[in-house]
SEMIZA-310230 format. One record per atom (N, C-alpha, C, O, CB): atom name; z, x, y; residue in three letters. Coordinates in pm, 1 decimal, decimal comma. Glycine has a CB too. Layout:
residues N
   at         up       east      north    aa
   CA          Z          X          Y   Ala
...
END
This chain:
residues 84
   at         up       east      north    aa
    N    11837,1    11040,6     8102,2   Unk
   CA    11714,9    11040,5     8024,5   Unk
    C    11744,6    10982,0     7886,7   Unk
    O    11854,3    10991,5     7831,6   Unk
   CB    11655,9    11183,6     8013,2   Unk
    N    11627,2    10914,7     7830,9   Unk
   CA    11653,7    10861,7     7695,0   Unk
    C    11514,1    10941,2     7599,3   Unk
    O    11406,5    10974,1     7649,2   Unk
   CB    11651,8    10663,3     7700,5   Unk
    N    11552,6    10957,5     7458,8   Unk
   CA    11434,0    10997,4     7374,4   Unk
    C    11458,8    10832,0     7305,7   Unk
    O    11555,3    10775,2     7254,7   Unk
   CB    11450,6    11169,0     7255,0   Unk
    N    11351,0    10802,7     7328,4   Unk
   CA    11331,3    10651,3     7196,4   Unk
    C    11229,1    10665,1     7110,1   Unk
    O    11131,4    10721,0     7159,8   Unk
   CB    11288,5    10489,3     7259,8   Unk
    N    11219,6    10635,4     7006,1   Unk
   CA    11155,7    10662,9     6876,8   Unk
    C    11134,2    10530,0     6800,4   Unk
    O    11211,1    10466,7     6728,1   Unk
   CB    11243,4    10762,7     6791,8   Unk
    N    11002,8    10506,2     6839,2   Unk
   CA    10920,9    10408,8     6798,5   Unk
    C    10839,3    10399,1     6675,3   Unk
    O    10743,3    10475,5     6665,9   Unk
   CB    10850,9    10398,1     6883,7   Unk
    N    10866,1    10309,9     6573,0   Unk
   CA    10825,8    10360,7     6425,6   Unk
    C    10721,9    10212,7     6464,0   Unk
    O    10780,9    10124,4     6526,2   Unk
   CB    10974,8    10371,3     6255,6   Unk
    N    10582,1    10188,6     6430,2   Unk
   CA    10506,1    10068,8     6420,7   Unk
    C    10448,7    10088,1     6298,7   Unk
    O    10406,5    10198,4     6263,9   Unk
   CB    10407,7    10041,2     6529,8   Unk
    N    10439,3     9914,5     6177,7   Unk
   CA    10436,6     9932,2     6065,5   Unk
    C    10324,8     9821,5     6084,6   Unk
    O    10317,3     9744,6     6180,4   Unk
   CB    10566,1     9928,7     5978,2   Unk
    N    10251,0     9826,8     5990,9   Unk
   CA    10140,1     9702,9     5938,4   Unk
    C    10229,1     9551,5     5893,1   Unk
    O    10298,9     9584,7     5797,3   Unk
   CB    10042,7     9771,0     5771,1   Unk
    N    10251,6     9412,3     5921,7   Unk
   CA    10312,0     9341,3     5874,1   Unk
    C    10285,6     9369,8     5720,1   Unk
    O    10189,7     9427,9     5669,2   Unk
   CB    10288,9     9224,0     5931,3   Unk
    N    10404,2     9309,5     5656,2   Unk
   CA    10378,0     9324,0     5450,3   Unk
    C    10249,5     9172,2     5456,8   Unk
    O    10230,2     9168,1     5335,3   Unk
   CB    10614,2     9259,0     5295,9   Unk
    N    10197,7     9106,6     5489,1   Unk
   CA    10115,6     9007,8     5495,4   Unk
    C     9991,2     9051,9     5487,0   Unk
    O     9895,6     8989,8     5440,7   Unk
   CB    10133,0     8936,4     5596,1   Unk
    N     9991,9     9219,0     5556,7   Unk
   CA     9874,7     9252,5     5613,0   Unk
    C     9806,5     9354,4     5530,2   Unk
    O     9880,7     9442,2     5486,3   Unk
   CB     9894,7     9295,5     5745,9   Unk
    N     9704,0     9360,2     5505,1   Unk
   CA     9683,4     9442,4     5375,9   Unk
    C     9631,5     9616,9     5440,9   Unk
    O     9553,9     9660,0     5526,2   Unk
   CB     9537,3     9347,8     5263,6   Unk
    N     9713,3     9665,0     5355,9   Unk
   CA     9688,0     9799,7     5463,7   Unk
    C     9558,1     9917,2     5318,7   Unk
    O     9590,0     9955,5     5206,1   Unk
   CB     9931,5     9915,6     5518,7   Unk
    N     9454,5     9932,7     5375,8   Unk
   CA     9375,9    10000,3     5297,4   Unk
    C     9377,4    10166,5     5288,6   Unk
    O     9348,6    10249,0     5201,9   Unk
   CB     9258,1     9953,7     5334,5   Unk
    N     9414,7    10169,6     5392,2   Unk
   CA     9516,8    10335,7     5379,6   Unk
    C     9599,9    10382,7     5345,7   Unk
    O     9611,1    10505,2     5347,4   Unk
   CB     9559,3    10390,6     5443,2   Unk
    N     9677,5    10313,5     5308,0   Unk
   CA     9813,6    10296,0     5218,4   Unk
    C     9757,6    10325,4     5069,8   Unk
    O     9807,5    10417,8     5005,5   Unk
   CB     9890,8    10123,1     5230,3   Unk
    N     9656,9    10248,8     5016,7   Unk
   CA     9603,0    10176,7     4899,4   Unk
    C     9547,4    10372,5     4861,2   Unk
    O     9590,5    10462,5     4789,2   Unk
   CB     9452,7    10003,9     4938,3   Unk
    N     9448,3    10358,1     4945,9   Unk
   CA     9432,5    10505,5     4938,6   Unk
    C     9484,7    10623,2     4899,1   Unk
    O     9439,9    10694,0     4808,9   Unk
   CB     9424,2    10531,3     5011,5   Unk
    N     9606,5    10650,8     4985,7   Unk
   CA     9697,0    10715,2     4985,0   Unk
    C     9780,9    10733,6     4840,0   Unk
    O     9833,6    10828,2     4781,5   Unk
   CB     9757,3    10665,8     5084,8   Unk
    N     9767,4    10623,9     4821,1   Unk
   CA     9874,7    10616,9     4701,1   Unk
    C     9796,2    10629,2     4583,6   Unk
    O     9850,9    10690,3     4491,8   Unk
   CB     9964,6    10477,9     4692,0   Unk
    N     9615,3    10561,8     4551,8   Unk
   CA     9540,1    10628,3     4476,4   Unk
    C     9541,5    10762,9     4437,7   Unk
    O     9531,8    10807,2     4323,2   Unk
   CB     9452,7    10610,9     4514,0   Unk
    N     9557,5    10839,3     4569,4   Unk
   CA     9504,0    11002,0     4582,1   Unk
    C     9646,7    11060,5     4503,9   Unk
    O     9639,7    11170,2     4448,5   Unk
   CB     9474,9    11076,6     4785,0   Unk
    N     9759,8    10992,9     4502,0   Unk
   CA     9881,1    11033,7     4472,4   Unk
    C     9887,1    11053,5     4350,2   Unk
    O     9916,7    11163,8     4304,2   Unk
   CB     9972,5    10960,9     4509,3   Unk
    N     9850,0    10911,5     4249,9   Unk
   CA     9845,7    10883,3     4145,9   Unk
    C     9737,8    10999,0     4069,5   Unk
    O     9753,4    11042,4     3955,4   Unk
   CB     9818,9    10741,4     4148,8   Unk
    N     9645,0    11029,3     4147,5   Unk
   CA     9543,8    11132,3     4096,9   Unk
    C     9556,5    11227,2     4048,3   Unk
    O     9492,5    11282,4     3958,7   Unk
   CB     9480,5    11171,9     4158,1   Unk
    N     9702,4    11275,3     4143,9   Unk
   CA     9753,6    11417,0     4155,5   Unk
    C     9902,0    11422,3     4078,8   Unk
    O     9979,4    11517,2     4065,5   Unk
   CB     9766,2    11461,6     4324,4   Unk
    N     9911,1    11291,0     4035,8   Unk
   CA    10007,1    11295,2     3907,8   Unk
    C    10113,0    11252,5     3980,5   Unk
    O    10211,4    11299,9     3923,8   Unk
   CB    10034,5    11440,3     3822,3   Unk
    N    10154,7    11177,0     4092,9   Unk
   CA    10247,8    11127,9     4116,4   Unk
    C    10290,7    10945,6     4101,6   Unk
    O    10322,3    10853,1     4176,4   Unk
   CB    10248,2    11184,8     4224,4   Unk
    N    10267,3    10969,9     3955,7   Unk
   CA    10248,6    10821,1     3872,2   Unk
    C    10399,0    10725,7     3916,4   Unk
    O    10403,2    10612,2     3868,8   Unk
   CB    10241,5    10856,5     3660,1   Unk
    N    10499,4    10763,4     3990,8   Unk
   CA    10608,6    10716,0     3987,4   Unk
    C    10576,1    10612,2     4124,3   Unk
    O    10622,7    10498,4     4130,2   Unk
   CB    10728,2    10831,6     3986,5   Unk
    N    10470,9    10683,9     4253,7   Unk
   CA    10458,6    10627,1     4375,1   Unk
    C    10412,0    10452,6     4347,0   Unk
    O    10300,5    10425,5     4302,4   Unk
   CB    10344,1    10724,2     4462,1   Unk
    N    10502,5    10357,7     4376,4   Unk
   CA    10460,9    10204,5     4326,4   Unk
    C    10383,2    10152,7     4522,6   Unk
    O    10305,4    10059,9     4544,7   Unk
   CB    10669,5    10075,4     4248,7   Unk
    N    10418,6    10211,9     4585,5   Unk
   CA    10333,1    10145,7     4709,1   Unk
    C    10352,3    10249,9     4834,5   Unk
    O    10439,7    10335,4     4848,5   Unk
   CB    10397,5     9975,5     4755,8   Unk
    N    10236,0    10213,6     4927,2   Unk
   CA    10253,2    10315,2     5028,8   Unk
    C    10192,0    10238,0     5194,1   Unk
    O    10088,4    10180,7     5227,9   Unk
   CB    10152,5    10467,4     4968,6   Unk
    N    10258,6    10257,8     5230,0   Unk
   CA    10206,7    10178,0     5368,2   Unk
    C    10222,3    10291,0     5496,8   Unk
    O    10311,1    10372,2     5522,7   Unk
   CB    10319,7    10020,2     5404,1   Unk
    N    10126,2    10265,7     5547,2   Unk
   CA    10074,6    10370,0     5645,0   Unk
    C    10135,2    10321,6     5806,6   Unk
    O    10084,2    10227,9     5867,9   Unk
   CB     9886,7    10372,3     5635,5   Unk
    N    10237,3    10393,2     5854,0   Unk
   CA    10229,3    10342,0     5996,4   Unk
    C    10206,5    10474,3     6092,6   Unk
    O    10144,2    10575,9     6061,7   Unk
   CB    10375,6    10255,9     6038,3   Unk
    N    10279,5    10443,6     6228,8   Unk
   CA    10293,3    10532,0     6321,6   Unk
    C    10445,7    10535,1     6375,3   Unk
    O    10549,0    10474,0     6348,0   Unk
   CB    10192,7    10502,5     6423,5   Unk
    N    10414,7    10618,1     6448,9   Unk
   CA    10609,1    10729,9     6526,4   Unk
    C    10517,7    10779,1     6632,6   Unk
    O    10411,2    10840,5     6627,9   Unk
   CB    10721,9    10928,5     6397,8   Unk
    N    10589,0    10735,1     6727,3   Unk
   CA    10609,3    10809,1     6845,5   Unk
    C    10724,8    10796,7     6929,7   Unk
    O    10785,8    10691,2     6947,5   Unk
   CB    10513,4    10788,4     6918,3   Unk
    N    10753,4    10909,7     6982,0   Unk
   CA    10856,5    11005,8     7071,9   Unk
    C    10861,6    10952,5     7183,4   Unk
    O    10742,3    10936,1     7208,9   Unk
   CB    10821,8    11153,5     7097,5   Unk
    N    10921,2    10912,1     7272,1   Unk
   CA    10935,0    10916,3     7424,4   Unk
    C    11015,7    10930,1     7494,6   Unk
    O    11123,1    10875,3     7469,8   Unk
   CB    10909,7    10845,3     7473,7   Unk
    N    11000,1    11011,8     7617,6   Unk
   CA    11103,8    11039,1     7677,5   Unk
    C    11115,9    10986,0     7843,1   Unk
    O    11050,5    11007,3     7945,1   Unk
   CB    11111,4    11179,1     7656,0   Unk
    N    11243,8    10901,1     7806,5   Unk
   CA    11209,0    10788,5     7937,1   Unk
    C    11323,0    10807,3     8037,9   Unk
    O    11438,6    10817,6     7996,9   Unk
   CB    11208,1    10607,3     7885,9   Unk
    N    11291,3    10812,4     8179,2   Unk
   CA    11404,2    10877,7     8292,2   Unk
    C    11447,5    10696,9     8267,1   Unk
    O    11380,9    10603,1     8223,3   Unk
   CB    11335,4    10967,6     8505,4   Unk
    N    11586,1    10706,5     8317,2   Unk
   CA    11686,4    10636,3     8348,9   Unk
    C    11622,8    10558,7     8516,7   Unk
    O    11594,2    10611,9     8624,0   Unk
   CB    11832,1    10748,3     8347,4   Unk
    N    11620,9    10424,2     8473,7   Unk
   CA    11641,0    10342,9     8563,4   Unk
    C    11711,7    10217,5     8602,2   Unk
    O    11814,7    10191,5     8540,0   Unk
   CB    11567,1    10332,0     8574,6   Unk
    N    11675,4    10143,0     8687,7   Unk
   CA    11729,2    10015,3     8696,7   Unk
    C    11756,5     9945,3     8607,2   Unk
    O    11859,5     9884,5     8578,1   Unk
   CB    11674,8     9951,2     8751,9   Unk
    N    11617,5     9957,7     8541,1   Unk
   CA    11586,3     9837,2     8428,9   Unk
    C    11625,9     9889,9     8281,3   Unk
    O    11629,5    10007,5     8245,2   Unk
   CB    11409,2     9793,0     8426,8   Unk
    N    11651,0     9788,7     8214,0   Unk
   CA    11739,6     9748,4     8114,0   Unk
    C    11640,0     9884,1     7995,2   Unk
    O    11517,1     9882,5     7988,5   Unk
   CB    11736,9     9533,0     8074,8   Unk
    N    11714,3     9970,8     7928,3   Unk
   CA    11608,9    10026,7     7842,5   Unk
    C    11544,2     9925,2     7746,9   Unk
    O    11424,3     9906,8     7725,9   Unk
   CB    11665,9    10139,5     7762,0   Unk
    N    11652,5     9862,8     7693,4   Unk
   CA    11568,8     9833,0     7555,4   Unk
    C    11479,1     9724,3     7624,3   Unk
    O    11371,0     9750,5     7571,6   Unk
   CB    11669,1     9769,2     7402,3   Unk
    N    11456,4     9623,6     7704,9   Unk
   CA    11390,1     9532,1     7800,1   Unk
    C    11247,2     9664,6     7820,6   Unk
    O    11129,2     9657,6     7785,9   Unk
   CB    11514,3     9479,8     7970,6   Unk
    N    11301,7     9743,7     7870,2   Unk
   CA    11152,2     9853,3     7891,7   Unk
    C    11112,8     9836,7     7749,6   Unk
    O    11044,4     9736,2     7730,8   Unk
   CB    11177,2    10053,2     7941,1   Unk
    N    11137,8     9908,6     7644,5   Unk
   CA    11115,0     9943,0     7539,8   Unk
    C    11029,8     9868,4     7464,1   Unk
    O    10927,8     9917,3     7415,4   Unk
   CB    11208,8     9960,9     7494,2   Unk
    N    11069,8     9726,8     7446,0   Unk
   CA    10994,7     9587,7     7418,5   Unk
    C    10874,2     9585,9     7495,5   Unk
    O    10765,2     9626,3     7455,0   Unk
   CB    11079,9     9456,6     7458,1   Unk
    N    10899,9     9534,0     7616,0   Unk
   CA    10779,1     9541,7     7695,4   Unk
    C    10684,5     9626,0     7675,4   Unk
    O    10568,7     9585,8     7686,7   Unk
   CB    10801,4     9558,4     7806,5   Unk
    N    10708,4     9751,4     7643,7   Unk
   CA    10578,4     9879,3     7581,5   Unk
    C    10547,0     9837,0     7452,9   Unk
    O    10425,3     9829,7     7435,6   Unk
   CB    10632,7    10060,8     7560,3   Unk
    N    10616,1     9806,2     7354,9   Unk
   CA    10570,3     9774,8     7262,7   Unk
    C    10500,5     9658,9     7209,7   Unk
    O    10431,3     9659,6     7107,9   Unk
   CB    10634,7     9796,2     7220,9   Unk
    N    10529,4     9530,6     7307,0   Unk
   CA    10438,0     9445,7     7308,9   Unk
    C    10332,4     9465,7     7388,6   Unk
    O    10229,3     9416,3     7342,9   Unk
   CB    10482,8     9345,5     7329,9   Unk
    N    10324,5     9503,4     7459,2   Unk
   CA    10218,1     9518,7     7572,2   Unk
    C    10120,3     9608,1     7491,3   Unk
    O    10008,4     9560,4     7472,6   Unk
   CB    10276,7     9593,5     7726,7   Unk
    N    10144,4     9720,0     7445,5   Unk
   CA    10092,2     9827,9     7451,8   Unk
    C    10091,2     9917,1     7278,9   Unk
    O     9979,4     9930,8     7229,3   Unk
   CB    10174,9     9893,7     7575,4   Unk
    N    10170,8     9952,9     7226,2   Unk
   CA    10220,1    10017,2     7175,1   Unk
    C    10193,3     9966,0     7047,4   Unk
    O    10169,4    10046,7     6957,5   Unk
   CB    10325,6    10036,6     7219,9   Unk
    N    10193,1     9828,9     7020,6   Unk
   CA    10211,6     9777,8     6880,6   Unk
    C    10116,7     9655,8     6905,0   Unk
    O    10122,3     9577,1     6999,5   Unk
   CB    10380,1     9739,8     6829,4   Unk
    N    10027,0     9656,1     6799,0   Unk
   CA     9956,4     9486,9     6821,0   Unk
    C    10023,0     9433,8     6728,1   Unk
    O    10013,2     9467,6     6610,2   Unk
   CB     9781,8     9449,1     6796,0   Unk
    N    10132,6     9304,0     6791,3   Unk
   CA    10235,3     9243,7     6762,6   Unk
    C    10136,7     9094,6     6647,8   Unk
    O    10190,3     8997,1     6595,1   Unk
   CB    10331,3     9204,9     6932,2   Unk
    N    10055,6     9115,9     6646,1   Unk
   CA     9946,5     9003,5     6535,5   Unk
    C     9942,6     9057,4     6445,8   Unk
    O     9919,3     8986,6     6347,9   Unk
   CB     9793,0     8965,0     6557,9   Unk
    N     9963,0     9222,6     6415,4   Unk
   CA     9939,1     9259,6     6264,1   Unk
    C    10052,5     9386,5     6274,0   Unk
    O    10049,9     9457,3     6173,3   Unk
   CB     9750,2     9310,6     6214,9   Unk
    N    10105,6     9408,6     6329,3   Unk
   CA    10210,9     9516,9     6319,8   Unk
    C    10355,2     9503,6     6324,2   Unk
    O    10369,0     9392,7     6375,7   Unk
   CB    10190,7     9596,1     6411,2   Unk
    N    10470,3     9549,3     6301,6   Unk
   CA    10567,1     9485,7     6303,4   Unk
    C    10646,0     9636,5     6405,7   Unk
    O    10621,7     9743,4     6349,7   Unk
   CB    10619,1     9424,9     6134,9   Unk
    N    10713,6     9648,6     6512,2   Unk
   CA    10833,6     9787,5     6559,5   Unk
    C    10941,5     9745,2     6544,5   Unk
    O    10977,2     9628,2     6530,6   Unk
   CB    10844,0     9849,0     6711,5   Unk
    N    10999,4     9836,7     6546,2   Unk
   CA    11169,8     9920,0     6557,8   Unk
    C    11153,0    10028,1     6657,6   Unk
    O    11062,0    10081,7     6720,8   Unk
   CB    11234,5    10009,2     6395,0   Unk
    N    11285,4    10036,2     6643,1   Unk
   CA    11269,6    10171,9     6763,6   Unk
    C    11409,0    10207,3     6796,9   Unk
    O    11485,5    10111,2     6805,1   Unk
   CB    11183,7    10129,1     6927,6   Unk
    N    11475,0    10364,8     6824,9   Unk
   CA    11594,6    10380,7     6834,5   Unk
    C    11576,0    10436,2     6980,4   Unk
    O    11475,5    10467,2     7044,3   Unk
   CB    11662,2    10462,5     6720,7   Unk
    N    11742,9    10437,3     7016,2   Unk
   CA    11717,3    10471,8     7161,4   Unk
    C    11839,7    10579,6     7145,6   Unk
    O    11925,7    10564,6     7058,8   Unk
   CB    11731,0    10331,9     7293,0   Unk
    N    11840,0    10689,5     7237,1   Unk
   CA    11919,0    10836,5     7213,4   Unk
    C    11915,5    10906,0     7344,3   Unk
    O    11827,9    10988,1     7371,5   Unk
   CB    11844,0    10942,2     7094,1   Unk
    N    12061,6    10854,9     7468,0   Unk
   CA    12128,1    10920,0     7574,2   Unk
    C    12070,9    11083,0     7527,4   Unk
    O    12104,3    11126,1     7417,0   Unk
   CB    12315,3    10886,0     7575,0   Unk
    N    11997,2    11154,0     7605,4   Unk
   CA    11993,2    11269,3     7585,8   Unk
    C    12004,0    11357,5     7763,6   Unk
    O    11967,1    11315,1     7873,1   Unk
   CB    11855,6    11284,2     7487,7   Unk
    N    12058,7    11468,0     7731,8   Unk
   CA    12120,6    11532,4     7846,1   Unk
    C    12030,5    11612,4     7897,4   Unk
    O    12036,4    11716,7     7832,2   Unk
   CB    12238,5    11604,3     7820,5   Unk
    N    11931,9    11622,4     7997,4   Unk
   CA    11836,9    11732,4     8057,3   Unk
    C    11906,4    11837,3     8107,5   Unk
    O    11996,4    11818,9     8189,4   Unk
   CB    11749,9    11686,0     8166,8   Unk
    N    11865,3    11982,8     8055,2   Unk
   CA    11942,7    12079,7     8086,8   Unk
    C    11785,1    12175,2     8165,1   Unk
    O    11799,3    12286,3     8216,2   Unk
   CB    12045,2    12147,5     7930,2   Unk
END
């Protein structure tokens, strides 16, 4: 089994208005030091062991599926984990 951990980010090209937000509301609340904030996603998965190549899986979900590869940019770690 593998846990892979998929971080998807807004490209820096791409103007993220939740971020903008975020970091307004910060500044509000007196956290004058915050200079930028960009909003993504994480998700967890836990993938049985097969034939096929993980990180080849991994890609494939994330282009396919997971990340719109026109305005988002992934990473992602991959972590042998032992089912007990």
């Amino acid at each position: 089994m593998y846990k892979v951990k998929v971080y998807v980010t807004l490209r820096e090209s791409v103007l993220d208005p939740q971020g903008t937000a975020v970091k307004g509301a910060l500044h509000s609340l007196s956290y004058s030091e915050v200079q930028d904030v960009r909003i993504g996603k994480f998700m967890e998965l836990i993938v049985e062991k097969s034939e096929r190549d993980i990180n080849e899986l991994v890609r494939e979900m994330c282009e396919k599926l997971l990340a719109n590869t026109v305005i988002e940019d992934y990473r992602y770690e991959i972590e042998e984990v032992v089912v007990q």
